[in-house]
N, C-alpha and C positions, 0 to 999 in steps of 0.2 A: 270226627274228633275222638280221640285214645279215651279209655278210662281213666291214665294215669294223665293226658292231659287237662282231664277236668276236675278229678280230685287227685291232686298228686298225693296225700298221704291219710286217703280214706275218711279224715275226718276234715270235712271242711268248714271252717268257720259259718258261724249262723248268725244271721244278726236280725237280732226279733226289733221292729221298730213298732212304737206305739204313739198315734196322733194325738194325743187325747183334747180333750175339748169339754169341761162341765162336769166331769167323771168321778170330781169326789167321793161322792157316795161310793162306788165300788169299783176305781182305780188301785187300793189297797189289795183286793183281791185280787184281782188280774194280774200285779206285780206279782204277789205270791207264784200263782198258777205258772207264769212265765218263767221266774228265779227257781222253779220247783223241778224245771225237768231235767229229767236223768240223760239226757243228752247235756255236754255241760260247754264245749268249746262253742261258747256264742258269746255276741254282748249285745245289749238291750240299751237303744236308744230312747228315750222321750222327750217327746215336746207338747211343751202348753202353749194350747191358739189362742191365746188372750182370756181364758176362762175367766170369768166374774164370779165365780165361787171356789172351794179351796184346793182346787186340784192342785194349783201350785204346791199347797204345805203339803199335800198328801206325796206331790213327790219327794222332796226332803227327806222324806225318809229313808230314800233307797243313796243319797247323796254318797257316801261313803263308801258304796257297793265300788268297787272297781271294777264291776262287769258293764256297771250302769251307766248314762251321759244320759243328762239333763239339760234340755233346751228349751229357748221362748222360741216361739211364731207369730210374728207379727200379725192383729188383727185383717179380716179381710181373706176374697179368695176361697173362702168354701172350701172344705173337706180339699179339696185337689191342692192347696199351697199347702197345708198340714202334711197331707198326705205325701207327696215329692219332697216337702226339706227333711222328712224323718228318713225314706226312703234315699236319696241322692245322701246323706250323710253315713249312711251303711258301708262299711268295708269286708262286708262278710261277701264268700261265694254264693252261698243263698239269703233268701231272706223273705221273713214271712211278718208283714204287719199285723197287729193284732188291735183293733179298739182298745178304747181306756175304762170297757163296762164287758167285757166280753172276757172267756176264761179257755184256758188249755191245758188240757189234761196230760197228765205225767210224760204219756212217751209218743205224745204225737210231735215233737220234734227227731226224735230218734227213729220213730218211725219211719217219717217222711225223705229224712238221711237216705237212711237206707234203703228208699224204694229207687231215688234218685242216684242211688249210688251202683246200684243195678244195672240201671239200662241207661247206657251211656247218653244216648239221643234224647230224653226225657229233658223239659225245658219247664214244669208244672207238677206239682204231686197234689192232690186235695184229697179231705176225707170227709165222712158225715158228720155231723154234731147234734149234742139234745139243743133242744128249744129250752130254755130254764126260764126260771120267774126270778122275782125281785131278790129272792132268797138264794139262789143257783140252784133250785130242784128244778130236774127235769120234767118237761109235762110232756112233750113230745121228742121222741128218743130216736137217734139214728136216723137224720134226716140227711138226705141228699145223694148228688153222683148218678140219680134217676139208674143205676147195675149198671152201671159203666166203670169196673174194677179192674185192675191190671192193667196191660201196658195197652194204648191206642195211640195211633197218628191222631197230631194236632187237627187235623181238620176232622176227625172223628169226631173226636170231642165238641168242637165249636159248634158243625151239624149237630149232635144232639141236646148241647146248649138252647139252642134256636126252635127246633124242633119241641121241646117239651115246653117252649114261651115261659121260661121261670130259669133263676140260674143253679145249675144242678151241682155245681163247683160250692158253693154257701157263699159264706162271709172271709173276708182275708183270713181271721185267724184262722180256717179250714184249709189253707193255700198254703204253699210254698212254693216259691220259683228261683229260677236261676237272675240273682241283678242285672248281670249284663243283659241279659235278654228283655227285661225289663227295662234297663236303660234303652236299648237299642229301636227299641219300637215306640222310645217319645215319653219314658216313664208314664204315669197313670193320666187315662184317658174322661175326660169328663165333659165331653159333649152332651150324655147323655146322664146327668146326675145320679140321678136315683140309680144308674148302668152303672156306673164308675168302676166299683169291682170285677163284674160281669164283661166289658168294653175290653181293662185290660186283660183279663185276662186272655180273652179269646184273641188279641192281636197278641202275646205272646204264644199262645199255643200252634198259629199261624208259624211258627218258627221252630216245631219240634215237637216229639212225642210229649204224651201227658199220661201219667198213671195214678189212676184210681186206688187210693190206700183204702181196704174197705176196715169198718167198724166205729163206733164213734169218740172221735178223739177232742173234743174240743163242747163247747156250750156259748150258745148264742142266747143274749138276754133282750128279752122284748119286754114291750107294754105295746097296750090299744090306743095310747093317745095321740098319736101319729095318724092313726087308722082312719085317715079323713074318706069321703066319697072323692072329692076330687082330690088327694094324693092316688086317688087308687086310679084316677082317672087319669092324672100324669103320669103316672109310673108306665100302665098300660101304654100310653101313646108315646112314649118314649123308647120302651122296650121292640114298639115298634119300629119306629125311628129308624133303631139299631138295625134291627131284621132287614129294614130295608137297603139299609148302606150296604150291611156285607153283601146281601144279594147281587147290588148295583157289581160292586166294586170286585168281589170274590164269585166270580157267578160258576168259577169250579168247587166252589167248595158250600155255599148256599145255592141251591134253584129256586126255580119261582115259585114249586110245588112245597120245597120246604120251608119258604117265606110265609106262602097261605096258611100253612099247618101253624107254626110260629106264632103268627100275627094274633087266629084265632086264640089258640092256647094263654096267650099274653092277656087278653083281656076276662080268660077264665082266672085263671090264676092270681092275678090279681085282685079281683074278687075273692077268691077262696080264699085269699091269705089276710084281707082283713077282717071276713067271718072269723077266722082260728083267733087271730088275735083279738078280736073283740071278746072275741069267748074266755081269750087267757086272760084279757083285763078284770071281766068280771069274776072270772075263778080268783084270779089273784085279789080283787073286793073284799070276796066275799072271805077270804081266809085270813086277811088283815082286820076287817070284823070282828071274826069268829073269836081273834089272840087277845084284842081289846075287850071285849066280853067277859072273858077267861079271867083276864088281870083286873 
């Protein structure tokens, strides 16, 4: 495929799609963040999945935006029916879902543009992002992509997916891909839940290079209340799951050797990441304290 047949006039529409789901509290922001960037030919879809708190009003506010379209999503279907009617409602050539609690920073849509605008065969661009707390301060800064920067064959990427057992690509809003290719591989994959980001991407990178945009463009918002022993224990054997299909299925592009590497890694990893977070729950404790005190 030509450069000029993929972006016929360099700027190709974007369309940031947001699922949101219970977001009130810092859907307000995320719009910002999103509406904020210096890349400007996009339009910004949302929809509310039946939220029980006020995310709905919180979108209203953007009602008026002509960049913006506000949808319901019928109850039901987990993350993957949110996920696919925001996504299949997109008209843009790329298109990068974002959470309705998660933020992006100024020019990682510009950025990302133009990494993909690059290298014609690229089907994927992602970048690292801080970890933030409740407030969007970063506590853990420029995460992700494990130095896998610049341009790499899709299967490069997906092998070191696998291989590091954790997904080195982040969260959507760290992603951007091409829709159709998205489309083309079954929209988003949720065999493996807690994979669901990780799943597609790696079946879209199956189908084209992927480049590494390095520096951190975007912020992921946690807490520790998720951080169960058995979430950690699903996610692990999940993530397994995963390793194991491609292996089965892709055995040019996972071995059996990078399956073992994987599998182990998966069930470190998963550990480790509910240490940090428990740890960021109770920093974020103790600093919501500290303000009460104060006042």
């Amino acid at each position: 495929m030509t450069h000029d047949a993929m972006f016929p006039d360099d700027q190709p529409l974007v369309s940031i799609v947001i699922p949101a789901y219970n977001n009130a509290d810092y859907l307000d922001e995320t719009m910002k963040s999103v509406l904020g960037q210096t890349y400007t030919n996009l339009e910004v879809i949302v929809s509310d999945h039946a939220s029980t708190d006020d995310t709905w009003a919180v979108m209203q506010r953007y009602s008026s935006d002509p960049r913006v379209t506000l949808l319901h999503t019928e109850g039901g279907g987990g993350a993957l029916r949110n996920w696919n009617r925001v996504s299949q409602e997109a008209t843009g050539e790329l298109i990068k879902l974002v959470c309705g609690d998660d933020l992006l920073y100024p020019t990682i849509v510009a950025q990302q543009v133009a990494a993909l605008i690059a290298e014609p065969g690229a089907v994927l661009a992602s970048s690292p992002r801080d970890i933030v707390d409740a407030n969007g301060a970063p506590v853990l800064k420029n995460r992700g992509l494990a130095g896998l920067t610049g341009v790499h064959d899709g299967a490069v990427a997906v092998r070191k997916t696998v291989t590091q057992g954790t997904n080195i690509f982040g969260e959507p809003g760290c992603v951007m891909m091409r829709r159709s290719v998205l489309e083309k591989v079954g929209w988003w994959d949720s065999r493996w839940p807690y994979l669901i980001d990780e799943t597609s991407y790696s079946l879209v990178l199956l189908e084209g290079k992927f480049v590494g945009v390095p520096g951190s463009l975007a912020g992921f918002r946690i807490s520790d209340s998720q951080w169960s022993v058995r979430l950690v224990a699903e996610q692990a054997e999940q993530a397994i799951g995963f390793h194991n299909w491609l292996a089965k299925t892709r055995p040019d592009v996972i071995s059996a050797t990078d399956r073992r590497i994987g599998n182990t890694r998966a069930r470190v990893m998963a550990q480790v990441r509910r240490l940090a977070y428990i740890w960021l729950g109770r920093r974020m404790s103790k600093a919501v304290t500290t303000d009460a005190a104060a006042n």
